[in-house]
N, C-alpha and C positions, 0 to 999 in steps of 0.2 A: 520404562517407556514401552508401549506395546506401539500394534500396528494401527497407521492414521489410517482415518478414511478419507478427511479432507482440509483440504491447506489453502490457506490464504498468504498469497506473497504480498509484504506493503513494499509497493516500489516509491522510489521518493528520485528515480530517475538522474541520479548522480553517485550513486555507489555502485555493488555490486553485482547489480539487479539481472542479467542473465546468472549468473551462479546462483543467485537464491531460486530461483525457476527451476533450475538444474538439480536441485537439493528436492522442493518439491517434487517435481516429476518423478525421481527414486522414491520418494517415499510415501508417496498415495497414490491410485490410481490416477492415470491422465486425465479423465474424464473427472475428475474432483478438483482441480487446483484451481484454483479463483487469484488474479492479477488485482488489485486496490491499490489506489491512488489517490491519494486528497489533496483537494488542490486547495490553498491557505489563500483567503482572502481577506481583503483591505481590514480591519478594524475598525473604519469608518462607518458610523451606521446609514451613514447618505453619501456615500462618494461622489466629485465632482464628477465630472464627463470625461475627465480624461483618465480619471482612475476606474472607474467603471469600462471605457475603453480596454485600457491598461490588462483588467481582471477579465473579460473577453476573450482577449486575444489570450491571456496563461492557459484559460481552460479550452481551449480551441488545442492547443499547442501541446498540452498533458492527452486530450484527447487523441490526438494524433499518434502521438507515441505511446499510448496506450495499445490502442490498436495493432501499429505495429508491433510491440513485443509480442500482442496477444495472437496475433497471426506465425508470426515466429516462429513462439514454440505450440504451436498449434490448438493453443484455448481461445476456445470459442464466444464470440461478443458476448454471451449471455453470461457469462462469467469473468469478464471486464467490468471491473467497478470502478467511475470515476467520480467521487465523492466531492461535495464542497463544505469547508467549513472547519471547526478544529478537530486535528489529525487524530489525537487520542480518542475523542470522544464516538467520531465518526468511524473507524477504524472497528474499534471497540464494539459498537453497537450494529456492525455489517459480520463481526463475528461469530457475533451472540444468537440474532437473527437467523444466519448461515448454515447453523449447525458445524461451523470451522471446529476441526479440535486441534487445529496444529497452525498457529502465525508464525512465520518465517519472514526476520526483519535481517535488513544485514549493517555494515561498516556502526561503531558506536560514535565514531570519532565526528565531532558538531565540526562540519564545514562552514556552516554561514550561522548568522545570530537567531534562529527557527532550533536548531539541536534536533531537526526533525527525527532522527532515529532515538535518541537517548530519550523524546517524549515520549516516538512510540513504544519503548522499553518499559520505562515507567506508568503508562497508562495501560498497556497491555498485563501488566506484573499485576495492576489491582484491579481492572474492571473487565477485563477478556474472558470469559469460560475456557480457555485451553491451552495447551501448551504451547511455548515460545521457542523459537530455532533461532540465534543467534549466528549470520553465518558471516565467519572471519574472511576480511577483507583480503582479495590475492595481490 
């Protein structure tokens, strides 16, 4: 493992997401860490009104606290990514694009029935150009 240039943290805003920040910022320059966020919507290909509501107000909301974190540790909006659509895919192809060589995902353990980490584990393992940081839960 040599030295990164630039890292992408997939925050999924329920694990360990300031420690993987924290992880990145030692190990690439500051000015390279990139925050991503995919925000997982309906399956429905025509969602009612209230689910489309519903799917509004989530990406308003990831919005929000995207930001905040990005202000936090002091990365800057342009390097705030808040994705829609499937996490692997999107993730995946904001790394590829990015010139990322280092995704930093954290907790493995599926909280809710999404597995959001253990997808992004496995879609990053075959379709990411870079290296993955797995960072263990405190």
């Amino acid at each position: 493992m040599g030295r990164y240039n630039t890292a992408a943290v997939a925050l999924d805003f329920m694990h360990d997401d300031d420690a993987m920040i924290s992880h990145a910022l030692r190990l690439v320059p500051g000015d390279q860490v990139h925050l991503v966020h995919v925000v997982r919507m309906s399956g429905c290909p025509e969602p009612d009104e209230f689910e489309a509501s519903c799917m509004e107000q989530e990406y308003f909301r990831c919005q929000s606290q995207l930001e905040e974190m990005g202000n936090a540790s002091g990365i800057p909006k342009e390097r705030q990514a808040l994705l829609v659509g499937p996490v692997t895919e999107r993730i995946s192809k904001y790394v590829n694009t990015h010139g990322i060589d280092l995704l930093i995902i954290g907790n493995l353990t599926p909280l809710n029935a999404t597995n959001y980490p253990v997808d992004v584990l496995s879609g990053a393992l075959h379709s990411a150009n870079c290296d993955l940081l797995v960072v263990h839960p405190s």
